[in-house]
C-alpha positions in Angstrom: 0.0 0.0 0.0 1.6 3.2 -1.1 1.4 6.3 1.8 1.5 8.8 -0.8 -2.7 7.7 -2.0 -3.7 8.1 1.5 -5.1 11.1 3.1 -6.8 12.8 5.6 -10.2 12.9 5.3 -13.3 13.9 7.7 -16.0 16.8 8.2 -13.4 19.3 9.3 -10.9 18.8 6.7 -9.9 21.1 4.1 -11.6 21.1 0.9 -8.4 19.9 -0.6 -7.9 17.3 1.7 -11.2 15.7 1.0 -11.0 15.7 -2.5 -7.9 13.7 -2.0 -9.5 11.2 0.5 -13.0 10.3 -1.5 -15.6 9.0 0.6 -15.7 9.4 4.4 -16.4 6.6 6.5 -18.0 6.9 9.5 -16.8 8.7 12.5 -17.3 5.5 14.9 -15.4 3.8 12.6 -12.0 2.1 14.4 -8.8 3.7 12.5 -9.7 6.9 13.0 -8.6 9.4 15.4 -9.5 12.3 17.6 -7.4 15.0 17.0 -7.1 17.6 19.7 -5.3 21.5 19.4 -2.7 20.6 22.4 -1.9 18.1 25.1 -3.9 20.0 27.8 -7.2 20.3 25.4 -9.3 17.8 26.4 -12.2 18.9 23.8 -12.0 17.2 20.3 -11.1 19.4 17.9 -11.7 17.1 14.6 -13.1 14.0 15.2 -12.2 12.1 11.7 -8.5 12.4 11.2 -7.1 9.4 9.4 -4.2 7.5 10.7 -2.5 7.3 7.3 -3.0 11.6 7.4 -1.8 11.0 10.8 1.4 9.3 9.7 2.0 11.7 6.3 2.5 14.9 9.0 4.9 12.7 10.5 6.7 12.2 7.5 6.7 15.7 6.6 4.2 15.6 3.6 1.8 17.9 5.4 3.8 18.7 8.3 2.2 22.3 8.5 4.7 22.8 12.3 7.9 21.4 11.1 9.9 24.0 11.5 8.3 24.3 15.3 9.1 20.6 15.8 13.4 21.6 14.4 12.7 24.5 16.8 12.1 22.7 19.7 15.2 19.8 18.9 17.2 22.7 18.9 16.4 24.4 22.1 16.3 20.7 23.6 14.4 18.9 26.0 16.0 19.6 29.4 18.1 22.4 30.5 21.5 21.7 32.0 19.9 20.8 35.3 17.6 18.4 34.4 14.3 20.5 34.1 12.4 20.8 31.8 13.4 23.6 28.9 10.5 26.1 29.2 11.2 27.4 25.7 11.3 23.8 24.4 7.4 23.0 26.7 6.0 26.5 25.1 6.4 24.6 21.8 4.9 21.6 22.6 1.8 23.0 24.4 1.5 25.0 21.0 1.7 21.4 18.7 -1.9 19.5 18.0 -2.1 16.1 19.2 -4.1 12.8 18.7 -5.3 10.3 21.0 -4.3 6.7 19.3 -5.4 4.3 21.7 -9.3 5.8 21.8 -11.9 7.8 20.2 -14.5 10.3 22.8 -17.3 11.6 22.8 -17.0 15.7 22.2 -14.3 15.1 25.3 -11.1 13.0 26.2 -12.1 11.0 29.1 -12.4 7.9 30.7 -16.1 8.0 31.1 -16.7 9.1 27.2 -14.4 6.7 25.5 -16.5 5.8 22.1 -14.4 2.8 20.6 -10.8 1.7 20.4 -9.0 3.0 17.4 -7.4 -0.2 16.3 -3.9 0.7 17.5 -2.5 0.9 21.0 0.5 3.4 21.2 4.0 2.6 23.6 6.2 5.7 24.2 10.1 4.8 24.7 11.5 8.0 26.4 15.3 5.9 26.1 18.1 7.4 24.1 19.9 5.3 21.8 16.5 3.0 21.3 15.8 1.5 18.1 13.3 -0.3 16.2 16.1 -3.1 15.6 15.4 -4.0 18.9 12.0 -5.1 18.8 10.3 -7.7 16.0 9.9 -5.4 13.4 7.0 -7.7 12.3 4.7 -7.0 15.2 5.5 -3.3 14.7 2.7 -0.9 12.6 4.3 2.2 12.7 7.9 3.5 14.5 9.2 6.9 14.6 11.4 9.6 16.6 9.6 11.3 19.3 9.3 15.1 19.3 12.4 15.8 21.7 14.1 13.3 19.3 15.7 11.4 22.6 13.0 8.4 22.1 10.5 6.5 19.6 6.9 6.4 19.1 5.6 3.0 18.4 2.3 1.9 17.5 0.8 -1.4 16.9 -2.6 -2.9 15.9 -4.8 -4.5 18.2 -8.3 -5.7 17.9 -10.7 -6.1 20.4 -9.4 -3.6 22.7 -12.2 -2.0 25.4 -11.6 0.2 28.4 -12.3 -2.9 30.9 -9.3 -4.8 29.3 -6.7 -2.0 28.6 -4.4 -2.0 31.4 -3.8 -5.9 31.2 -3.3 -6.3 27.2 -0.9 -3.1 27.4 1.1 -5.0 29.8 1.3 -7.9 28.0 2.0 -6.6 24.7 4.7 -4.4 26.3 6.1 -7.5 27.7 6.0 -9.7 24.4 7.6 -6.6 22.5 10.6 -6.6 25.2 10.0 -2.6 25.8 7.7 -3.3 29.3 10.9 -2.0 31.2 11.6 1.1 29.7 8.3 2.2 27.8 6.9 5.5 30.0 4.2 4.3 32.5 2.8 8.4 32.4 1.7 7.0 28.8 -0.2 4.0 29.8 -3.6 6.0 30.1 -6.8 5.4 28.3 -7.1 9.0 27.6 -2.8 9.4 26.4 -2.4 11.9 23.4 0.4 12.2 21.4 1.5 15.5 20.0 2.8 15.9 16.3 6.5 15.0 15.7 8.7 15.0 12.6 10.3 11.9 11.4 11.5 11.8 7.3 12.4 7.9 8.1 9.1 7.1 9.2 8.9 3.3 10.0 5.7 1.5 8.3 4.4 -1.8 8.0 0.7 -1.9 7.0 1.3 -6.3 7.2 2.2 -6.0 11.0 0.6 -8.7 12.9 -2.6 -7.8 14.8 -2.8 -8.6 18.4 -5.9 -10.1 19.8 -7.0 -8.3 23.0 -7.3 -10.6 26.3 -10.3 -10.1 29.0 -9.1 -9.6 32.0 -10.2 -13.1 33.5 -8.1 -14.7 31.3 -5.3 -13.0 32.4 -5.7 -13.9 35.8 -4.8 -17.9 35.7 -5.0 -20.5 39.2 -1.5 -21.6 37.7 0.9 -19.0 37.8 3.5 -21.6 36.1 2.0 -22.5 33.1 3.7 -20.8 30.4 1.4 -19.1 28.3 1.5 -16.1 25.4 -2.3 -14.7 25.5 -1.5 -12.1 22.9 1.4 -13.5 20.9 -0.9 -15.3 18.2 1.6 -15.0 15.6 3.9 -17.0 17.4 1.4 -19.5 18.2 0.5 -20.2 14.5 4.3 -20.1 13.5 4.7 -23.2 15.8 2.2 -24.5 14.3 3.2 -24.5 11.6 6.6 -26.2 12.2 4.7 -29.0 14.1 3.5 -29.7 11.0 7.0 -30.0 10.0 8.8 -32.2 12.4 8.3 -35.6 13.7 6.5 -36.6 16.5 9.8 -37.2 18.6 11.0 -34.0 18.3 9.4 -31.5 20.4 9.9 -27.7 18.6 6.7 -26.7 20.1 7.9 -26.7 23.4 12.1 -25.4 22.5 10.5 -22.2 20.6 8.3 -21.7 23.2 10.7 -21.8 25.9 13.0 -19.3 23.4 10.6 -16.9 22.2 7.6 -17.1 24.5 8.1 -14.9 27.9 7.1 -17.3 31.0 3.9 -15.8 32.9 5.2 -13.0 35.4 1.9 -11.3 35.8 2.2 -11.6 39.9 6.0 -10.5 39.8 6.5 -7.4 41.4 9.0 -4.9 39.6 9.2 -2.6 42.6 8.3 -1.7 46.3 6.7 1.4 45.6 3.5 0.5 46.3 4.5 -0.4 49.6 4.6 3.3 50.0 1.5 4.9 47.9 -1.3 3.8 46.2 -1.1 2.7 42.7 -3.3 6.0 41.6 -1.7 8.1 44.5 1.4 9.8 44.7 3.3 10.9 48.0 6.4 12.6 49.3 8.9 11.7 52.3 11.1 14.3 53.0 13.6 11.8 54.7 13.2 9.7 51.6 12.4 5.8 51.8 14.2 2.9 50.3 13.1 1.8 47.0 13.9 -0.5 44.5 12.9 -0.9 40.6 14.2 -3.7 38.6 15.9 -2.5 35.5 17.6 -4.4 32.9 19.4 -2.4 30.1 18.0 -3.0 26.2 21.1 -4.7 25.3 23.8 -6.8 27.8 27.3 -7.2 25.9 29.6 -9.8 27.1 31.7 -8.8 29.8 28.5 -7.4 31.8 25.8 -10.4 31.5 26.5 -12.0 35.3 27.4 -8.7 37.0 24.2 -7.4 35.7 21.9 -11.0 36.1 22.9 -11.2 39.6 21.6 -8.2 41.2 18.5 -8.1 38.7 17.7 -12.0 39.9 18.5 -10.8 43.9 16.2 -8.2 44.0 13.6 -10.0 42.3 13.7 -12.6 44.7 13.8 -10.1 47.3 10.4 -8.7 46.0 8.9 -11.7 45.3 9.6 -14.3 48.0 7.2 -16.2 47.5 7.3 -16.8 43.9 9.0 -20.6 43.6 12.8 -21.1 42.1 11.6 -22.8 38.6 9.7 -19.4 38.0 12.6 -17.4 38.6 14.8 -19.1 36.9 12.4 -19.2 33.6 12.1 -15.2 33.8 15.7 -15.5 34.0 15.9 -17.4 31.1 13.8 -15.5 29.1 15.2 -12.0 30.3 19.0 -13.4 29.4 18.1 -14.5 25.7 16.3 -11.6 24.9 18.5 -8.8 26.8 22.2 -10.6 26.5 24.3 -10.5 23.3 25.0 -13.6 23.4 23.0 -15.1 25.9 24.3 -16.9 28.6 24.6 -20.6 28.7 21.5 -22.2 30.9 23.7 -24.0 33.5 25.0 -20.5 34.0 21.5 -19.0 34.6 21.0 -22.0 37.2 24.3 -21.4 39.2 23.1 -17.2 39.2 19.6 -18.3 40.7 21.2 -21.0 42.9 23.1 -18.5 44.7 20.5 -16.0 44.8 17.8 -18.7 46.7 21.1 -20.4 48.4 21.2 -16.8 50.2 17.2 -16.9 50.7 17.3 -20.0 52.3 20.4 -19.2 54.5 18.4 -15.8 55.7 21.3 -13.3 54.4 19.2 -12.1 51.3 19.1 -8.3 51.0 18.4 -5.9 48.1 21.2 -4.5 46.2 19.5 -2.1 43.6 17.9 -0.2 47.0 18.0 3.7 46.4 16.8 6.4 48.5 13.3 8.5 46.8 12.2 11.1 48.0 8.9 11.2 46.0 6.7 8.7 44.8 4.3 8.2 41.8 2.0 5.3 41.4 1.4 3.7 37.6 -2.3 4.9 37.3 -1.1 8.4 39.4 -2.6 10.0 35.6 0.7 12.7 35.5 3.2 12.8 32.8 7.1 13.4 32.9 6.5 17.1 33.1 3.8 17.2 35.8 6.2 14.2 37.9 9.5 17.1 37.7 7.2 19.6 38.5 5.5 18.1 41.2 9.2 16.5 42.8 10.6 20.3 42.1 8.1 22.1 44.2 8.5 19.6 47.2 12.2 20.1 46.8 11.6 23.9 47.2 8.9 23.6 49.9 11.3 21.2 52.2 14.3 23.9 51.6 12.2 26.9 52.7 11.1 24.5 56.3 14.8 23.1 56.7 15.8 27.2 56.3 12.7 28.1 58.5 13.8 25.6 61.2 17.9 26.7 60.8 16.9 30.5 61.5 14.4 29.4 64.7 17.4 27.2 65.8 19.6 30.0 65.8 17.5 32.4 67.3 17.2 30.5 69.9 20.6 29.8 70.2 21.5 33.3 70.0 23.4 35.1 72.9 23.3 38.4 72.0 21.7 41.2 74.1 19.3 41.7 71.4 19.4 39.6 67.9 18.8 41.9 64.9 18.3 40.1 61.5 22.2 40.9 60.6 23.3 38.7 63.7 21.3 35.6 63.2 22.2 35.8 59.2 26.4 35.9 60.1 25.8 33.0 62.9 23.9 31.2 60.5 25.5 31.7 57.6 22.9 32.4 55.3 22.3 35.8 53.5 20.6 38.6 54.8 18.3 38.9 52.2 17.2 35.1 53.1 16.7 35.7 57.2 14.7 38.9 56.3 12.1 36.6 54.2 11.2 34.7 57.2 11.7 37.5 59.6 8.3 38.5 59.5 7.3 35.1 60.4 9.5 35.2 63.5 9.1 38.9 64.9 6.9 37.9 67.4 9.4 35.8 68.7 12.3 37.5 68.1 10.7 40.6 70.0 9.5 38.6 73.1 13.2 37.3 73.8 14.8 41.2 72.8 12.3 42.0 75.9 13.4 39.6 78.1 17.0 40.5 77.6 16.8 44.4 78.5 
């Protein structure tokens, strides 16, 4: 199918536009998208834009905010201390977006969610990803993100609802190898995407389709049974090679045990929710131990048991109850798809050996454990910019109560016949101009000891 013969088309296109497109199907019809004037617009704005229009702006054909988009690259995401750029986020609340997992009703929200669109949309916020690194043939559409740091990907999916969402993104992010370092912010019924720029466009219109899961399926008595609810492609490939073989040889089973990921659907990848709800989020000003497994795309030689070991501990650690044989086929799995070249299996043993031997002996402790400060559940609804601007104004409020409680300290440890602003700033050590921002706070008490001195 050639992109160039497809267009946008839909009541609010141009007249152009929909002379190019010919007829227009109906708006509830799935591959078709809401398209919205920015990321904080929650009204639709056009309600029939095409995803083959969709992927043409991309590419540049009708990119109408390209130069915007080179704009923004140029400025760059984040400034040299992490924030975000402000000149780069006044772009990119100025680009249109579109919401590729659903279409709504008049408004983009969970309770007005029409019909699924067909596709179901991953963003990679990794630098250095690419699509080499995934099954290209599971793959719809790929391309760079607007900060150009990460990739868009979008695959088709049928039989997606709102009930079963949560559970079939998890499980195609899983069978894609990306569950680890796609952006949980973007896991959201209601996610929109704003318009990026990409010349080299990936595009496979014969990408396998996924077939959505319900929920109950999902949730299996036996945790053990390896199973790959939404990799049907695989499924008829082995097939297909049973047909192949004799009945002594087993392929089935090897390929599955290769390709297929084991069922980790209990696993727990972190301790956060030890600490907040899965919708909440909370602060801890001393900070709280926490640990989140991580496992880099690609393990070169060198690396692979330095990097197994600590990534098997802390799993354990999180999951003590899960049994050995589980761990060790997550292991497995992790290692042939992350390790380059994978390790041998007797190795994988001796790494999970040594990680129960430690269990059983009671001397297991985490090893990835880092101190956080602040803490966001999966389904908290924020994005990467509402996270740093959330974590930076907790930052600011505990600096003002630590600088609070320093210039009460030292007021009270003061000696002088009568403390002036000046004296508490040079014992202090802070500036003048600081003290004299909480002096009006503290006057009260400042005055009651100057009285008591006299």
């Amino acid at each position: 199918m050639d992109l160039e013969n497809l267009k946008y088309c839909g009541s609010n296109a141009s007249t152009e536009e929909q002379n190019l497109a010919g007829p227009i199907p109906s708006p509830t019809q799935s591959g078709f998208l809401n398209r919205f004037n920015n990321v904080y617009d929650y009204e639709v704005h056009r309600d029939n834009t095409s995803v083959a229009y969709r992927l043409l702006e991309i590419r540049g054909d009708k990119n109408l905010y390209k130069e915007n988009i080179l704009r923004a690259r140029a400025i760059g995401k984040y400034a040299s201390d992490g924030s975000i750029n402000p000149g780069y986020d006044k772009i990119k609340c100025a680009l249109p977006c579109v919401s590729w997992n659903f279409r709504f009703d008049r408004r983009r929200t969970n309770e007005n969610v029409t019909c699924s669109t067909g596709y179901l949309y991953f963003d990679i916020d990794k630098e250095g990803f690419t699509i080499d690194r995934m099954d290209k043939s599971k793959i719809f559409a790929c391309w760079s993100s607007l900060s150009n740091i990460g990739k868009s990907v979008l695959v088709r999916v049928s039989g997606i609802t709102s009930r079963n969402f949560e559970c079939n993104y998890t499980l195609i992010a899983q069978d894609l190898g990306i569950e680890e370092i796609i952006d949980l912010g973007s896991k959201k019924i209601v996610q929109a995407n704003v318009l990026s720029y990409d010349p080299g466009i990936y595009i496979n219109y014969d990408s396998h389709v996924y077939m959505a899961s319900e929920p109950e399926q999902v949730t299996l008595n036996n945790k053990r049974e390896a199973v790959a609810l939404v990799a049907t492609s695989l499924i008829e490939e082995e097939k297909v090679q049973d047909k192949k073989v004799s009945s002594g040889t087993n392929i089935r089973e090897e390929k599955k045990k290769k390709y297929i990921r084991p069922r980790d659907t209990f696993f727990r990848y972190s301790n956060i929710d030890a600490y907040v709800e899965n919708d909440g989020f909370k602060s801890y000003k001393e900070g709280v131990p926490v640990i989140c497994l991580y496992l880099p795309a690609t393990i070169s030689r060198g690396k692979r048991r330095r990097t197994l070991l600590p990534y098997c501990n802390d799993l354990v650690f999180l999951n003590p109850d899960i049994e050995q044989e589980e761990i060790q086929d997550h292991i497995m799995y992790r290692n042939s798809l992350r390790c380059s070249p994978p390790l041998e299996e007797k190795e994988i043993r001796y790494i999970v050996n040594l990680v129960f031997k430690a269990k059983v002996n009671g001397i297991l402790k985490p090893r990835g454990e880092k101190v956080r400060k602040v803490l966001f559940g999966s389904k908290c609804g924020m994005d990467k910019h509402d996270k740093q601007s959330y974590s930076a104004k907790m930052g600011q409020e505990w600096k003002k109560e630590d600088t609070r409680q320093l210039i009460y300290d030292t007021i009270e440890a003061c000696t002088a016949k009568k403390i002036t602003a000046k004296k508490i700033a040079s014992e202090a050590g802070l500036g003048i101009a600081t003290v004299k921002r909480y002096w009006s706070e503290l006057k009260e008490f400042v005055k009651s000891i100057n009285e008591e001195r006299k």
